[in-house]
DSSP file (Angstrom, degrees, kcal/mol; ACC not computed):
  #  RESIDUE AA STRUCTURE BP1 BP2  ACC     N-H-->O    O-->H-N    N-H-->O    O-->H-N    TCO  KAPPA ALPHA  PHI   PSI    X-CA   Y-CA   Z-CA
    1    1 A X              0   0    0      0, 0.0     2,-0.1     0, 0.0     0, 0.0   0.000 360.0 360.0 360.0 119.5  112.5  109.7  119.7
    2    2 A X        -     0   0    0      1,-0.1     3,-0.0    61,-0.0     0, 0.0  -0.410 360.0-168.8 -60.3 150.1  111.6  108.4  116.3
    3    3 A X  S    S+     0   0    0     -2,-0.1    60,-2.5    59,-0.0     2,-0.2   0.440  75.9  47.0-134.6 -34.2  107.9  108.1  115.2
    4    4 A X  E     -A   62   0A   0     58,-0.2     2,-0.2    59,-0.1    58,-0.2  -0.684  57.7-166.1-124.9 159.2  108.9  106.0  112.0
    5    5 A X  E     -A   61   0A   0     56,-1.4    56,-3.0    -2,-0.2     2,-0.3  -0.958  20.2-125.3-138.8 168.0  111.0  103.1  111.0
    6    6 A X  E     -A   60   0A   0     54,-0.2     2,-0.3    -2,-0.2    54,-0.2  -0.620  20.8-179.3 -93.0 155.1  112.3  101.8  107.5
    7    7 A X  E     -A   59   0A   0     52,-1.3    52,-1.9    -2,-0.3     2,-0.3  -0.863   9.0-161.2-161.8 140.0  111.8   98.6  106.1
    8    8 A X  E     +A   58   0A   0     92,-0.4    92,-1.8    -2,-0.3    50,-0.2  -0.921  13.7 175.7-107.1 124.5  113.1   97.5  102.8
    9    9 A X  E     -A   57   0A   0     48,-1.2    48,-1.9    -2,-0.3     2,-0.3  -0.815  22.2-133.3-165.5 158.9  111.6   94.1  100.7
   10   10 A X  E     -A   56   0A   0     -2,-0.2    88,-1.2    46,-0.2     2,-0.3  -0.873  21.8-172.8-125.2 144.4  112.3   92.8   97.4
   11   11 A X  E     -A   55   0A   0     44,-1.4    44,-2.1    -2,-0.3     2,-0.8  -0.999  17.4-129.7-110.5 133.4  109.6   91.5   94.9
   12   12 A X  E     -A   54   0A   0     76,-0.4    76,-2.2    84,-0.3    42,-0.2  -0.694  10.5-157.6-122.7 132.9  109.6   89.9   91.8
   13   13 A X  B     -E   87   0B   0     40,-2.5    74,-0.2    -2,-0.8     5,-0.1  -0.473  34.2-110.8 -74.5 140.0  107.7   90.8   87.9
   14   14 A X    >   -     0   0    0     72,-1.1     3,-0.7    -2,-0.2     2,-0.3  -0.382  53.8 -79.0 -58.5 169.0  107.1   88.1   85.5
   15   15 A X  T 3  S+     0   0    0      1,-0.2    -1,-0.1     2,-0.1    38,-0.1  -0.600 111.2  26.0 -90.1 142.0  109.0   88.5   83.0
   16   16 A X  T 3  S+     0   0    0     -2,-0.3     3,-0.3    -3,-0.1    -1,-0.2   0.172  90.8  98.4 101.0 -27.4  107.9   91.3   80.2
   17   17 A X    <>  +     0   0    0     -3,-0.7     4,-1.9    69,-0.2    -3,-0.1  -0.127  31.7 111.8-119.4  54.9  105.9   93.4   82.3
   18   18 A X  T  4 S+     0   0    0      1,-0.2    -1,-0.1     2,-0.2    -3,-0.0   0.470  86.9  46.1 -97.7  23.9  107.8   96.2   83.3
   19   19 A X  T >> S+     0   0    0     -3,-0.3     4,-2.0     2,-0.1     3,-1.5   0.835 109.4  56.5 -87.4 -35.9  105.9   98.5   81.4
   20   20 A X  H >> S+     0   0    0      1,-0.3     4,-0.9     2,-0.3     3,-0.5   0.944 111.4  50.9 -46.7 -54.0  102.4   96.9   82.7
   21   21 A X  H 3X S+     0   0    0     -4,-1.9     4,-0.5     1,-0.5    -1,-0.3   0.277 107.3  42.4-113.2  22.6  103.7   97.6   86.0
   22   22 A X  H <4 S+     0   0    0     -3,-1.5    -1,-0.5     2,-0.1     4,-0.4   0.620 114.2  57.1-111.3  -6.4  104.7  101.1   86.1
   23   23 A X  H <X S+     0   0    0     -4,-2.0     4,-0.9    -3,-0.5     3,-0.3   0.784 107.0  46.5 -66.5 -17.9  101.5  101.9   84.1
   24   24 A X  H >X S+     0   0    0     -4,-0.9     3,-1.5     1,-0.2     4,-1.1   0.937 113.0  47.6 -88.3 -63.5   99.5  100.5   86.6
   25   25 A X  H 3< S+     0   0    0     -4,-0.5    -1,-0.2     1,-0.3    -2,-0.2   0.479 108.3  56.2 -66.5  21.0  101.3  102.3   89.6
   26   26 A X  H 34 S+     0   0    0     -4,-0.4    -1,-0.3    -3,-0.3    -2,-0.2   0.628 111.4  46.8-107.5 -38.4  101.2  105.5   87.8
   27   27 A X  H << S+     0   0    0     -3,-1.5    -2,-0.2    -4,-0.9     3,-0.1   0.183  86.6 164.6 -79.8   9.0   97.5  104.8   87.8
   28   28 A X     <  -     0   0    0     -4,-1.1     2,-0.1     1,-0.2    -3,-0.1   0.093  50.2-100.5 -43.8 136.4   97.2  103.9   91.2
   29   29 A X     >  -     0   0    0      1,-0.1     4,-2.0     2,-0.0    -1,-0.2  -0.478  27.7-150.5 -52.6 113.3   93.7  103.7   93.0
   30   30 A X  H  > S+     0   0    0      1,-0.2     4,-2.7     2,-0.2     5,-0.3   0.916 107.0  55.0 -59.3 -32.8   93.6  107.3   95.1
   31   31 A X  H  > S+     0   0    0      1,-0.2     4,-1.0     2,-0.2    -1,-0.2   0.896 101.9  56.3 -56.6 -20.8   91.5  105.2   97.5
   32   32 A X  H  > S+     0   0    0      1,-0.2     4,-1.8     2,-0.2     3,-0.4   0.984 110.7  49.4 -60.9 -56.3   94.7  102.7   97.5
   33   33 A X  H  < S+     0   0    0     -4,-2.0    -1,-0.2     1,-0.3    -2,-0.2   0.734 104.0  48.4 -19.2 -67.4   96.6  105.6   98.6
   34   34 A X  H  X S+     0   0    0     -4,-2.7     4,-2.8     1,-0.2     3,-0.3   0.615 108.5  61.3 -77.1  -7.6   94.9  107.0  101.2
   35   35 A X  H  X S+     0   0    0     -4,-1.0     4,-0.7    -3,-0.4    -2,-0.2   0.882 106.9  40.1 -71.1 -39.7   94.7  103.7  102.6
   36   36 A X  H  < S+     0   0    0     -4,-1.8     5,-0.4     2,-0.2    -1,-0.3   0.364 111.7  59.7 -93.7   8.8   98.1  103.0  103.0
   37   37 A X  H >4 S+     0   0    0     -3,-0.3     3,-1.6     3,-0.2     4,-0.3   0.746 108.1  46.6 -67.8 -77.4   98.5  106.4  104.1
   38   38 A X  H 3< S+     0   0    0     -4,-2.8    -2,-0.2     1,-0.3    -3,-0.2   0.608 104.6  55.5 -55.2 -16.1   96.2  105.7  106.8
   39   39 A X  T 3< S-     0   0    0     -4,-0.7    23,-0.4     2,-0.1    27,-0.3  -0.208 125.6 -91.9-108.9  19.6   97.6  102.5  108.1
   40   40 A X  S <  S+     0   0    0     -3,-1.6    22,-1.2     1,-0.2     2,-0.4   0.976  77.8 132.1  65.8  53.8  101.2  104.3  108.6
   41   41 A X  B     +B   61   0A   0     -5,-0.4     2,-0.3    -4,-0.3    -1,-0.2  -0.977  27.4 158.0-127.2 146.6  103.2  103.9  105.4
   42   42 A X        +     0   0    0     18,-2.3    18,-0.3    -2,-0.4    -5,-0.1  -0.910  50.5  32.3-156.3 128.7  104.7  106.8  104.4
   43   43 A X  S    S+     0   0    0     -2,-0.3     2,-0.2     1,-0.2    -1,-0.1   0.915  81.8 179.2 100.5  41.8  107.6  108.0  102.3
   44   44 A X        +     0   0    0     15,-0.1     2,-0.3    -3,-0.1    15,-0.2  -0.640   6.2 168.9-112.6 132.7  106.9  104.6  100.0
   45   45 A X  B     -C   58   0A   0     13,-1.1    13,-1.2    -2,-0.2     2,-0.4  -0.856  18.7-168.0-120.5 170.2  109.2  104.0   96.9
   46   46 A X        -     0   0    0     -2,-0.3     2,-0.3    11,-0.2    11,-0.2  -0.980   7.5-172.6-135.5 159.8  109.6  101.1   94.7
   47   47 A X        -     0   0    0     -2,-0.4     9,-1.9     9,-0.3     2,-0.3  -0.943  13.3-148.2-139.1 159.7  112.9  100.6   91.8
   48   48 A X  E     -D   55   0A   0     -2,-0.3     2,-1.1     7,-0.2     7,-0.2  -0.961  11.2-137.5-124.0 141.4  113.0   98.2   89.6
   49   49 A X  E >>> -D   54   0A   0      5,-2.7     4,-3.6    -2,-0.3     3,-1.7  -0.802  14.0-163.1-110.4 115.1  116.2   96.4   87.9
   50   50 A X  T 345S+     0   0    0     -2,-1.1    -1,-0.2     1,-0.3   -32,-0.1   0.740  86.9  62.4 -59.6 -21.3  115.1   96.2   84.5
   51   51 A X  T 345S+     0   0    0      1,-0.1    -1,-0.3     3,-0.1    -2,-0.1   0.647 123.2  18.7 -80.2 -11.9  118.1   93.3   83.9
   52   52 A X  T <45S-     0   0    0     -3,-1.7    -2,-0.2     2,-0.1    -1,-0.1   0.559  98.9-122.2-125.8 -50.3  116.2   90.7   86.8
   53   53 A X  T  <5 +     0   0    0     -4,-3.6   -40,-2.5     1,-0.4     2,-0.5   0.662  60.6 145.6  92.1  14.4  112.9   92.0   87.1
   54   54 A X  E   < -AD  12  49A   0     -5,-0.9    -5,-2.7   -42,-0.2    -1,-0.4  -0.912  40.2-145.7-120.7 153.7  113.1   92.5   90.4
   55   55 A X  E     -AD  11  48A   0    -44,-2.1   -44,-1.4    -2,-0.5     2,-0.9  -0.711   8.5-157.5-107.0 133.2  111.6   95.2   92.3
   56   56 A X  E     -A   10   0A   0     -9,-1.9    -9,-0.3    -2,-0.3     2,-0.3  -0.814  15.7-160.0-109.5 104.4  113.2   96.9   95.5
   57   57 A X  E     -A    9   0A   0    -48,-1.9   -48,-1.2    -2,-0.9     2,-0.5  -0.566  15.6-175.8-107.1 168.1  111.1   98.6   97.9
   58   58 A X  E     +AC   8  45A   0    -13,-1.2   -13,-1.1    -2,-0.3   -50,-0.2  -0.908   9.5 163.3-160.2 112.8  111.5  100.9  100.3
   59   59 A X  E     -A    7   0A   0    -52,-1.9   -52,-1.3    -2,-0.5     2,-0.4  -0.610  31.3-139.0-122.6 165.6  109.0  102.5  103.1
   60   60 A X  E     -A    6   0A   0    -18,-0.3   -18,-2.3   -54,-0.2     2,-0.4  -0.988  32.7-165.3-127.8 142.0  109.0  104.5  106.2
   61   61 A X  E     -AB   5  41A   0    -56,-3.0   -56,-1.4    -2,-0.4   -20,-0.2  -0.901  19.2-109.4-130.6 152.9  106.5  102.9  108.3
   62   62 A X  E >   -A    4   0A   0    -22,-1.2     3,-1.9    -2,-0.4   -58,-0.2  -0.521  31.6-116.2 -76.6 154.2  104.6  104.4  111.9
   63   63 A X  T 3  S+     0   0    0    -60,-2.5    -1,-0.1     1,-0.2   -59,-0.1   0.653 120.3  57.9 -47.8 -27.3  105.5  102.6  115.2
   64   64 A X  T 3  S+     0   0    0      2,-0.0    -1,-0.2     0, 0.0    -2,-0.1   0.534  76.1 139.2 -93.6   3.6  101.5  101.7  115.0
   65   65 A X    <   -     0   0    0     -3,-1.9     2,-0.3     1,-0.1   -25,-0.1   0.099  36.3-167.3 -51.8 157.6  101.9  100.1  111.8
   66   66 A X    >>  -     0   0    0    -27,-0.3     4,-2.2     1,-0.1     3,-0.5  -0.683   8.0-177.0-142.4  96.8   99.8   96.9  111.6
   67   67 A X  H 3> S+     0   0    0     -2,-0.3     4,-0.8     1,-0.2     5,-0.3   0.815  80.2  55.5 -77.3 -15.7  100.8   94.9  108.6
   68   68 A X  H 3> S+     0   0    0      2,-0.2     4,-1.0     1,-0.2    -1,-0.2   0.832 107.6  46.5 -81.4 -25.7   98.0   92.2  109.2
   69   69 A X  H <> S+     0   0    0     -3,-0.5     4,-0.5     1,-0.2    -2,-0.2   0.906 111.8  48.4 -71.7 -43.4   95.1   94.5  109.2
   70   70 A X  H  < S+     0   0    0     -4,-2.2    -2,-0.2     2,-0.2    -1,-0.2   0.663 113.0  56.6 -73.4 -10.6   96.2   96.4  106.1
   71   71 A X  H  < S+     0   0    0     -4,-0.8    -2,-0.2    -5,-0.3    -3,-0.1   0.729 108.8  41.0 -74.8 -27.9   96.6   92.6  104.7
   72   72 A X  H  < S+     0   0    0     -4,-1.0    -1,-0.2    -5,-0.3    -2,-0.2   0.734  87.8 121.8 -91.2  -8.1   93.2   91.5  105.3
   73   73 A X    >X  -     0   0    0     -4,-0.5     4,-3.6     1,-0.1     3,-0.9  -0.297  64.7-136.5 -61.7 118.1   91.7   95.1  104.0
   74   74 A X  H 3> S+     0   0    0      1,-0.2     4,-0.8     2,-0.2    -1,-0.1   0.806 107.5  55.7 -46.7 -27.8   89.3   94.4  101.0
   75   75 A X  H 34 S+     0   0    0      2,-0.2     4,-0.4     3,-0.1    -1,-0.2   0.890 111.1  46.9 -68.0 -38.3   90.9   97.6   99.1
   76   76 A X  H X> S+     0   0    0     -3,-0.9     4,-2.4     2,-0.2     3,-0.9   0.920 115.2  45.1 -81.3 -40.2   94.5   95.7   99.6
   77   77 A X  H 3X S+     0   0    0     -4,-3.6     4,-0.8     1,-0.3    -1,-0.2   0.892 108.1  55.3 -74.2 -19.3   93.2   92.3   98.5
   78   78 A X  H 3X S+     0   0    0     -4,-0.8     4,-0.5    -5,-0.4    -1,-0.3   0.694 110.2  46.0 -77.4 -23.4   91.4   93.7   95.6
   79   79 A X  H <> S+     0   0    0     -3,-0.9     4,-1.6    -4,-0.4    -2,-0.2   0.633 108.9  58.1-103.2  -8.2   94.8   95.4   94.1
   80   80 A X  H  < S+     0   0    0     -4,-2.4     4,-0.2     1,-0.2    -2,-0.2   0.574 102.3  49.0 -93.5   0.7   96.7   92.4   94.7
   81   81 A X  H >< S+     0   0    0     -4,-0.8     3,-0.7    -5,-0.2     4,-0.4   0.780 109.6  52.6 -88.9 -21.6   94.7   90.4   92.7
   82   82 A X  H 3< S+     0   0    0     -4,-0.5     3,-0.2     1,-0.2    -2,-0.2   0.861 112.8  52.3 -67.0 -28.5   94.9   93.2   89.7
   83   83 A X  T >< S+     0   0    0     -4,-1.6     3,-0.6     1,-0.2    -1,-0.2   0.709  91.1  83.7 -53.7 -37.6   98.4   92.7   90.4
   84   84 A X  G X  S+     0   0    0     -3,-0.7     3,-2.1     1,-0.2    -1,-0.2   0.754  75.1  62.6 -19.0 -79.2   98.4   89.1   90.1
   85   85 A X  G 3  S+     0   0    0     -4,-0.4    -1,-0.2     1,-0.3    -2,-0.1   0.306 111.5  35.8 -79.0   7.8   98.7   88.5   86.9
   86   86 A X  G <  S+     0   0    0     -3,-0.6   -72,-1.1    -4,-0.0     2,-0.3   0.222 106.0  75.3-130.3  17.8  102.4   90.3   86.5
   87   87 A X  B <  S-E   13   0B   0     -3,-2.1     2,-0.6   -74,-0.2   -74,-0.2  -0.807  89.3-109.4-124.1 154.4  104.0   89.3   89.8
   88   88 A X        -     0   0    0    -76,-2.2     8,-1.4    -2,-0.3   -76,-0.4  -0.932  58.5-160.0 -69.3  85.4  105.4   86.3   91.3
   89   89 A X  B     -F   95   0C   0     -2,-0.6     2,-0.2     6,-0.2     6,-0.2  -0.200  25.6-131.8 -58.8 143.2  102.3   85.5   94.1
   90   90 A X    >   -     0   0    0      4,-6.3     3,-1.3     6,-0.1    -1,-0.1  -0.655  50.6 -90.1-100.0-170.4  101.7   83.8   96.9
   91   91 A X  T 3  S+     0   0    0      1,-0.2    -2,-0.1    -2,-0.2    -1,-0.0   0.904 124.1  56.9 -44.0 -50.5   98.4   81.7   96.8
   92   92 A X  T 3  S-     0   0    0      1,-0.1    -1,-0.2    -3,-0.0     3,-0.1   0.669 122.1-107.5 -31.2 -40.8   96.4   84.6   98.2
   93   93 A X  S <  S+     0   0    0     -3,-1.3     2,-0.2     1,-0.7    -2,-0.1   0.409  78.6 126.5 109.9  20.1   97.4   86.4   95.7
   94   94 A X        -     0   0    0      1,-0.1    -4,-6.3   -11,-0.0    -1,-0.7  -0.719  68.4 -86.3-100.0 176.4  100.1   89.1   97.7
   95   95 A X  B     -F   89   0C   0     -6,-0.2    -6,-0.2    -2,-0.2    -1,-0.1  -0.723  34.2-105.6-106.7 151.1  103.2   89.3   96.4
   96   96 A X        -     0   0    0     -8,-1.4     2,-0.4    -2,-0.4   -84,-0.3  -0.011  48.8-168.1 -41.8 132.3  106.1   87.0   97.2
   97   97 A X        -     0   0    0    -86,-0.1   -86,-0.2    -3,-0.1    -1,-0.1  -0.833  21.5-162.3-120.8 166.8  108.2   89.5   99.5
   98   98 A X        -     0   0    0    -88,-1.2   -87,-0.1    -2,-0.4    -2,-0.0  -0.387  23.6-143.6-141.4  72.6  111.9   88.9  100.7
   99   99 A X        -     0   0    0    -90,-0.2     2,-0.3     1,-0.1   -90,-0.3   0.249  15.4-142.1 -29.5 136.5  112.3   91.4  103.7
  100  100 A X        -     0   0    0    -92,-1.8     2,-0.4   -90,-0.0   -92,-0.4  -0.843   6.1-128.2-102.1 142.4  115.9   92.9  103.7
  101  101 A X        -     0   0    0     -2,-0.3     2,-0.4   -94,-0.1   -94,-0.0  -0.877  28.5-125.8-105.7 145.9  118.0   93.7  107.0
  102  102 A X        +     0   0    0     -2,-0.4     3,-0.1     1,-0.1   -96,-0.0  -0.621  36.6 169.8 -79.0 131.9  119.3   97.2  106.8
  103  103 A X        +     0   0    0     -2,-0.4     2,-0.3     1,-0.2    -1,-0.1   0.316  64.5  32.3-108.1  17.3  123.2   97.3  107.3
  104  104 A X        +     0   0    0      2,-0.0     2,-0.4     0, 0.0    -1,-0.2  -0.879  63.0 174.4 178.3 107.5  124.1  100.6  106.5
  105  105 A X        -     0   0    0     -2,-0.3     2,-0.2    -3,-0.1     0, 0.0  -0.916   6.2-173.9-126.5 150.0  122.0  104.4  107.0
  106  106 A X              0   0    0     -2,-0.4    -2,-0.0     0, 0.0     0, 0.0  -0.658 360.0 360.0-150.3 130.9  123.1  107.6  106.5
  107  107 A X              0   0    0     -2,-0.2    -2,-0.0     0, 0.0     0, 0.0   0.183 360.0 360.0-123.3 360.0  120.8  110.6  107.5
């Protein structure tokens, strides 16, 4: 029985900062890390299509995952305002997502 599941979401950079915004995840908060570590993501990518600006990401997430408790976490709201100011937001200041349905695996 699997432990994990995928889930795949789309994001979008203003335009101009897709240097900002791999320097920033290259710099990434270790605490940020282990946080989303602890809250069951695992296996976490993101790509970018440099011609759009938009980012595709792509996680394996635990069966306990709990995306509103890691939303309300002071660590998560604190990098998504640093984030802010090179993303497409909502008011809160996370980023506009567009969940994807998977059509297609191969192991």
């Amino acid at each position: 029985m699997k432990n994990t599941f995928r889930n795949a979401f789309t994001m979008k950079l203003k335009p101009g900062f897709e240097t900002e915004y791999k320097i920033r995840h290259e710099q990434i908060w270790p605490e940020l890390t282990a946080l989303l570590s602890e809250s069951g993501i695992q296996d976490y990518s993101i790509f970018l299509d440099e011609q759009t600006g938009v980012l595709f990401g792509v996680q394996k997430l635990s069966l306990e995952f709990d995306r509103s408790e890691l939303s309300s976490h002071p660590l998560m709201r604190k990098w998504w305002n640093f984030m802010a100011d090179i993303m497409e937001t909502n008011p809160d200041n996370s980023p506009k997502t567009n969940s994807l349905k998977e059509v297609f695996h191969l192991d």
